[in-house]
C-alpha positions in Angstrom: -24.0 -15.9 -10.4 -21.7 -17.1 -13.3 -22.8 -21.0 -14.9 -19.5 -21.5 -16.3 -18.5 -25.0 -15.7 -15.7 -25.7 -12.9 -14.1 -27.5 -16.3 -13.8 -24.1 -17.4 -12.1 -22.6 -14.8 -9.6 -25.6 -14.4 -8.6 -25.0 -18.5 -8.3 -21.3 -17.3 -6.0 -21.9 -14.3 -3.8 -22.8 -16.8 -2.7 -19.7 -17.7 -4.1 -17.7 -15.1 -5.7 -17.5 -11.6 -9.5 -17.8 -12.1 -11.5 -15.5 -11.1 -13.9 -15.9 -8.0 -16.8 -15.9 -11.0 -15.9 -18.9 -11.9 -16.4 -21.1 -9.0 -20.3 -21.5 -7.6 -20.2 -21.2 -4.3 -21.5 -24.3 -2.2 -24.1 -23.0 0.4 -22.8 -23.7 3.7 -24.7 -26.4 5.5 -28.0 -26.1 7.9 -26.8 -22.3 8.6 -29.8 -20.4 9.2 -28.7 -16.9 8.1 -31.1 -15.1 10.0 -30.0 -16.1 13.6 -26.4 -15.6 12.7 -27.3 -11.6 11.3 -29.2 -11.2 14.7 -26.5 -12.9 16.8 -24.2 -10.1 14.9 -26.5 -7.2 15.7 -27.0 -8.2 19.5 -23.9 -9.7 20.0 -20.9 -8.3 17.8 -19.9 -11.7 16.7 -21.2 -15.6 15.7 -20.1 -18.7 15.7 -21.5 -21.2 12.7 -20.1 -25.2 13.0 -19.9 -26.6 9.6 -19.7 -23.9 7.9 -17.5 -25.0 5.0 -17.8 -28.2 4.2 -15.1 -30.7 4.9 -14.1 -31.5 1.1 -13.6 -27.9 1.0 -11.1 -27.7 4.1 -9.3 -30.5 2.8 -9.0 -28.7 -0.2 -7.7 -25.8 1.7 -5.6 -27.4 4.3 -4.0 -29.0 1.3 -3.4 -25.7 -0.6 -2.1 -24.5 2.8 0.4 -27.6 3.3 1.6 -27.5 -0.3 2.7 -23.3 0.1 3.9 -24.4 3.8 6.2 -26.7 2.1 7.2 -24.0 -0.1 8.3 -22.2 2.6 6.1 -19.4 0.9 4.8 -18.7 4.5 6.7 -15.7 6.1 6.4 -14.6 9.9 3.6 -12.8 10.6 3.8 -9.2 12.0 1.7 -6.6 13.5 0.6 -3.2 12.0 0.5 -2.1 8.5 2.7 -0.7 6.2 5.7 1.6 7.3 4.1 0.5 10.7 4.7 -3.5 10.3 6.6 -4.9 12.5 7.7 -8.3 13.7 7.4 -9.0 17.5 7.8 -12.9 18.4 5.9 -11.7 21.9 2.9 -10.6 20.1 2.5 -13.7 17.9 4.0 -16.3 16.3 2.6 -17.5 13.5 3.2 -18.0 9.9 0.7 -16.5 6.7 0.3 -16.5 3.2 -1.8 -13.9 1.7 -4.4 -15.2 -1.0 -4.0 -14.8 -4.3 -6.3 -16.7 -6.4 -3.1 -19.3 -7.5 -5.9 -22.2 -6.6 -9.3 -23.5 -7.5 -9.3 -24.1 -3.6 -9.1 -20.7 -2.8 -11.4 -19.5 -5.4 -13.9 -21.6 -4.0 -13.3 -20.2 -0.4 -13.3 -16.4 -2.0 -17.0 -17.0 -3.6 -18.5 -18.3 -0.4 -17.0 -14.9 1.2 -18.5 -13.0 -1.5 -21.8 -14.6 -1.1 -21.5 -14.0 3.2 -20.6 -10.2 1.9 -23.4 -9.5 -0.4 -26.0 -11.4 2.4 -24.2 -8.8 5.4 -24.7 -5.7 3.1 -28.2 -6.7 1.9 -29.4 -7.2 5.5 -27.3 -4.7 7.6 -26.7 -2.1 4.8 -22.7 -2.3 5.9 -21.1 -0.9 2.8 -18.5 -3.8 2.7 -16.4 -3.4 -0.5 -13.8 -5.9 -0.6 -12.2 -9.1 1.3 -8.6 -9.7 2.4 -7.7 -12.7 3.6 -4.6 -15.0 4.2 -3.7 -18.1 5.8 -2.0 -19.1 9.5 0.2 -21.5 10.5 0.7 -21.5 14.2 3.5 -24.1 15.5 3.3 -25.4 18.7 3.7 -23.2 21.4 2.3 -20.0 19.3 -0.2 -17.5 20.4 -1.1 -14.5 18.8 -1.9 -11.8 22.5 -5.1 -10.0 23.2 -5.8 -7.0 20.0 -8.3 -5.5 18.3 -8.5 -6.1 14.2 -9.2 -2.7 13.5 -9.4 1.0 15.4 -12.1 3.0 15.6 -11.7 6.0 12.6 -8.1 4.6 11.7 -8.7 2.1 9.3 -11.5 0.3 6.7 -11.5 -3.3 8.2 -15.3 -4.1 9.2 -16.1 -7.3 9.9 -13.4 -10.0 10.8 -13.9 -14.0 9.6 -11.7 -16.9 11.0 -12.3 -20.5 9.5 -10.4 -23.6 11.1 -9.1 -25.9 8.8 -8.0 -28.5 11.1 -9.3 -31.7 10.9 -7.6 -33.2 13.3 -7.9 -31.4 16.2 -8.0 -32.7 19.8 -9.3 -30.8 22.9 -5.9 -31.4 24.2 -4.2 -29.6 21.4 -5.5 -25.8 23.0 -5.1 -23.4 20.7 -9.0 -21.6 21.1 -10.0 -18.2 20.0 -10.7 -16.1 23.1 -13.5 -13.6 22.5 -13.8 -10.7 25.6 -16.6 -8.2 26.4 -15.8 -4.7 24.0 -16.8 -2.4 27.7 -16.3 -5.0 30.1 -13.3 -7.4 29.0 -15.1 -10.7 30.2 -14.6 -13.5 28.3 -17.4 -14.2 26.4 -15.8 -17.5 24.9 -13.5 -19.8 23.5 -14.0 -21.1 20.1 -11.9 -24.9 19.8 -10.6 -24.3 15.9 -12.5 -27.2 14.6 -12.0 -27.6 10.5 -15.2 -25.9 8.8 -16.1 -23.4 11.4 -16.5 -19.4 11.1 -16.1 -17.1 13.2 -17.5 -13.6 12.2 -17.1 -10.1 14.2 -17.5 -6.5 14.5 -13.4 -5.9 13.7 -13.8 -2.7 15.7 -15.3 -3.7 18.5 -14.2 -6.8 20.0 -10.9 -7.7 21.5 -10.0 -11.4 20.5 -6.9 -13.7 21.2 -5.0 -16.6 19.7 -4.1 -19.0 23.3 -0.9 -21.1 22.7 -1.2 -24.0 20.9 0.0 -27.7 21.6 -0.1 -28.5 18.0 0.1 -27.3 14.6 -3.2 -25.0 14.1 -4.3 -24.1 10.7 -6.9 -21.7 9.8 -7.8 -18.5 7.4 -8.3 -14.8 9.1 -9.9 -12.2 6.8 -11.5 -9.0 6.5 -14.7 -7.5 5.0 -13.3 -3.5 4.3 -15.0 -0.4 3.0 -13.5 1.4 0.1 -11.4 4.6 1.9 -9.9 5.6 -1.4 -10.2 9.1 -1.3 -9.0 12.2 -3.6 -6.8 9.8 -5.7 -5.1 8.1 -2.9 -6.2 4.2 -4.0 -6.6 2.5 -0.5 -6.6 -1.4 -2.1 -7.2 -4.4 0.1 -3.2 -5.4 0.3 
């Protein structure tokens, strides 16, 4: 892990985006790393409260607010590539991919990178890289029951939501709905309280976004495995 000063990185910023070496990733509060791994074993997903601290969500949810006001967020769509498409019955929310343009996403990048390197160390997963990007839902959005990623068709691994909203009331809906891969119960709903991560198999389990009742902020992402493959580069965007 890099010791260059945050200092540094804020005189580099300057002129360019830093690079995720040069924040120090804060460990994530009383997580105990081992019952999460297992829980992703068992289980196909976890669930960690407090996972980012709340400095850092600010951080975040203010980096979010300032690119919302922007209006640097576009509509988001489903599929990739020549297969993107918009469809407002689908989902309805608004992203902005990451680029490294803030110490606040730097930060967030190196605690992925550290979750990444702990995932391959213990589970031998292969995981290569991280995309990630930001969502606004309004009120009244939803994003309909899908999977992140099909079996053979693609090199998303391991999916990671963090909430960024502070503010959020029980009344303002908006949960994560988690259903059995074979059986399609619901396993649960996750209320998108700032700081917490949710982490799953991205082939395996079928997930929603239920409408919201007020504006929902959080960060979806992706741990992928390099596919590039006789010269055709296969990068993370």
């Amino acid at each position: 892990m890099s010791e260059i000063p945050l200092k540094l990185a804020v005189n580099l910023a300057l002129d360019a985006p830093p690079s995720p070496d040069l924040v120090t990733p804060a460990e994530p509060a009383n997580i105990c790393f081992t019952s999460l791994i297992n829980s992703l074993v068992e289980k196909q997903w976890f669930v960690a409260e407090n996972y980012l601290s709340q400095e850092l969500c600010g951080q975040l949810e203010q980096d979010l607010q300032r690119l919302h006001e922007q209006s640097l967020l576009s509509p988001a769509g489903i599929g990739r590539g020549k297969n993107h498409l918009l469809n407002e019955e689908v989902r309805g929310d608004y992203t902005h991919w990451f680029d490294g343009g803030s110490l606040a996403q730097q930060s967030y990048l190196a605690i992925m990178r550290e979750l990444k390197n702990t995932l391959n160390r213990e589970l031998f997963l292969g995981l290569f890289e991280y995309e990630c990007h930001y969502a606004l839902y309004p009120p009244g959005a939803f994003y309909k029951k899908h999977l992140d990623s099909f079996r053979g068709r693609t090199n998303r691994k391991v999916t990671t939501v963090v909430y960024l909203n502070s503010d959020w009331q029980a009344e303002d809906a908006g949960e994560m709905r988690l259903y059995h891969p074979h059986t399609n119960q619901v396993l649960l709903d996750v209320a998108p309280r700032s700081g917490t991560l949710v982490c799953f198999m991205s082939e395996d389990l079928p997930h929603e976004v239920l409408p919201t009742k007020a504006e929902r902020r959080s960060i979806a992402g992706w741990f992928r495995c390099n596919t590039s493959l006789n010269g055709r580069i296969d990068p993370a965007l």
